[in-house]
C-alpha positions in Angstrom: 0.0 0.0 0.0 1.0 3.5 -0.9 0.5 6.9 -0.2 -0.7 7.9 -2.7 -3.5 5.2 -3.1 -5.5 6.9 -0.5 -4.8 10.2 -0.5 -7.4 10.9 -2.7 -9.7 9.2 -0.6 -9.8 12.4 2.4 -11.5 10.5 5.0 -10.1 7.5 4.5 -7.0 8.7 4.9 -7.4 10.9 7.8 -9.1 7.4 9.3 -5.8 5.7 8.8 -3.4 8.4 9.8 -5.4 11.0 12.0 -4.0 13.6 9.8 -5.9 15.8 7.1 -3.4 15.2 3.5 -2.7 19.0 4.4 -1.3 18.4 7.4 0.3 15.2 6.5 2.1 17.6 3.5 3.4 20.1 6.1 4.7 17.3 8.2 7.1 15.8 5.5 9.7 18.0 5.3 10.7 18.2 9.1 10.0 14.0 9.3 12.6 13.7 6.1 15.4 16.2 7.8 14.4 14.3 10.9 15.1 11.1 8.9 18.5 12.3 7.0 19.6 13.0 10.4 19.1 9.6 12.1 20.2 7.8 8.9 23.8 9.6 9.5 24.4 7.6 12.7 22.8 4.1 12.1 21.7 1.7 10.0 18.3 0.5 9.4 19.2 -2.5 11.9 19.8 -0.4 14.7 23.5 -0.2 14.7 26.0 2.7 14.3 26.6 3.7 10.9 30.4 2.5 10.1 30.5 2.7 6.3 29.1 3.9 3.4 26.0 6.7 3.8 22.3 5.4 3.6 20.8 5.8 0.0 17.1 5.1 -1.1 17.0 2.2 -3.3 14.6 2.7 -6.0 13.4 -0.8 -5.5 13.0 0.4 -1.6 9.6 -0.8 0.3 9.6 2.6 1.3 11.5 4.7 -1.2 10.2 8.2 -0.4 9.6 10.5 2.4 5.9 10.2 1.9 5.6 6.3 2.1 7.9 6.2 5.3 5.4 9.0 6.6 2.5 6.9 5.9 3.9 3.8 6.4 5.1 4.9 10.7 1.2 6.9 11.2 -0.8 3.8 9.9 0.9 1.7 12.3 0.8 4.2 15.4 -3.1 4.8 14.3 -4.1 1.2 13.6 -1.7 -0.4 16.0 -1.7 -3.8 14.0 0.6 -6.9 14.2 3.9 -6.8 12.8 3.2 -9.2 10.2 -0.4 -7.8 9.2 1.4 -4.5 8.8 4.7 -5.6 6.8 1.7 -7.8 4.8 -0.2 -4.5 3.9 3.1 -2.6 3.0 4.9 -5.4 1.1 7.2 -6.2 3.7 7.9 -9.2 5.7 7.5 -9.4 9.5 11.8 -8.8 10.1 12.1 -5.8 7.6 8.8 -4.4 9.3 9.9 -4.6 12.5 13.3 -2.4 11.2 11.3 -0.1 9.9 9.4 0.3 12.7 12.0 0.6 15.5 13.6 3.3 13.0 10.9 5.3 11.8 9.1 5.9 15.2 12.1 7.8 17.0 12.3 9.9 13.0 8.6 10.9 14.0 9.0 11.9 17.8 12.2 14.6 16.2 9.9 15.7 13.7 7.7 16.9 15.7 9.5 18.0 18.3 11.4 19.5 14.9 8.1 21.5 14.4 6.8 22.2 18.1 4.3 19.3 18.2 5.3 16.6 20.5 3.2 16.0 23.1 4.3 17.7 26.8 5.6 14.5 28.6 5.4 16.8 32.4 3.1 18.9 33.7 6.0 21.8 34.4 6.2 21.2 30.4 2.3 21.4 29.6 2.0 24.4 32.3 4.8 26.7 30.3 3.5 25.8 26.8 -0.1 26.9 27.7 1.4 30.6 29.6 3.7 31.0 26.0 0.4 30.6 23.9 -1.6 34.1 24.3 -4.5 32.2 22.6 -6.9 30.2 25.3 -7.2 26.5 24.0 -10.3 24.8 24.4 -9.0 22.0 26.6 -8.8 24.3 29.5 -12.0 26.3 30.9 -12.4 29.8 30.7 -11.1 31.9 33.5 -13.8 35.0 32.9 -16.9 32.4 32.5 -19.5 35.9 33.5 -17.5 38.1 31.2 -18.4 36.0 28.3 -22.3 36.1 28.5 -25.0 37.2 31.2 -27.5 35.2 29.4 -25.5 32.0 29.5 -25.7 30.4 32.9 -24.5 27.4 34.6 -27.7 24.9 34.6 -25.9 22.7 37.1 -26.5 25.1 39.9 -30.1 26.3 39.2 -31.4 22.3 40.7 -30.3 20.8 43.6 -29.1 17.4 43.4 -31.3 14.4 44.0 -29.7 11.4 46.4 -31.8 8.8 46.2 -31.1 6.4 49.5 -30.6 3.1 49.3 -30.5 0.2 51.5 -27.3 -1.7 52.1 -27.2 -5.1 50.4 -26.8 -7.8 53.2 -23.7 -9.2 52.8 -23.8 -13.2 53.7 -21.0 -14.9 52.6 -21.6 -18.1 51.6 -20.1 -21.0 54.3 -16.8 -22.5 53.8 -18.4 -25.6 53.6 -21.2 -24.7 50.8 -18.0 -23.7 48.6 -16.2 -27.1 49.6 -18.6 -29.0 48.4 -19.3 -27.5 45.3 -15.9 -28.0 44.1 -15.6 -31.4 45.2 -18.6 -32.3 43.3 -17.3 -30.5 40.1 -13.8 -31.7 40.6 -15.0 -35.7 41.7 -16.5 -35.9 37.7 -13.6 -34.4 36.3 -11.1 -36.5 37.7 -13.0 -39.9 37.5 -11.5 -41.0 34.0 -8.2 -39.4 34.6 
């Protein structure tokens, strides 16, 4: 599977990848320098680079910045088995598994490249939301009466209504009830055996 394939399709892609093609487009070139750079210091295997500098095959699974893109958000979106995902990709459950273990580190610098990784503190989260003039709708409004006399807060016009129940009796069953149970269970089991 390619790119390209389902680009077209907008909501089929943004199904797969959780990004608009838009957004996927302005992700590229920081996920490619991202990519360059970790290509300088290792191999696809994992180990250090000692040789010759990494080159995109043209007969490459993955051979352009776009299909590598794709390739690492389908399988962070979808979450599938290695081998469903090599399968789906052309690749095989080994060469997969490379691609994988190299591509996902490429994506957590691109973003970072680009100011998008998610805040993995709350010291981190607290400073990004007091350098951002603009308020974000995940956090509530600190003027809520500024905003609207003639919106209220519903939840306080009604009291809330407890209804009272009775506390189950608790009876454990006897030891002996449970005893015998099992043995009676257990005795057909282990008849033939």
């Amino acid at each position: 599977m390619h790119y390209q394939e389902i680009i077209t399709k907008e909501s089929d892609f943004l199904a797969m990848t959780s990004l608009t093609p838009d957004e996927f487009f302005e992700l590229i070139p920081a996920f490619e320098q991202a990519f360059q750079e970790r290509m300088k210091e290792y191999c696809l295997d994992g180990h250090l680079r000692t040789g010759r500098e990494y080159v995109s095959y043209a007969n490459s699974p993955l051979p352009t910045p776009e299909d590598r893109l794709f390739f690492i958000l389908v399988y962070i979106k979808t979450h599938p088995i290695q081998v469903v995902h090599g399968q789906m990709f052309g690749l095989p459950q080994n060469k997969a598994n490379q691609w994988i273990h190299t591509l996902l580190p490429v994506l957590q610098m691109a973003l970072h490249l680009q100011g998008d990784a998610p805040m993995r503190t709350w010291t981190d989260l607290k400073l990004f939301f007091e350098s951002h003039e603009e308020p974000s709708p995940f956090l509530p409004r600190r003027n809520r009466a500024a905003s609207s006399s003639s919106q209220k807060c519903r939840c306080a016009e009604r009291p809330l209504q407890w209804q009272e129940k009775a506390p189950f009796p608790k009876k454990p069953l006897a030891r002996r009830q449970y005893a015998s149970h099992s043995l009676s269970q257990s005795h057909v089991c282990w008849q033939n055996s």
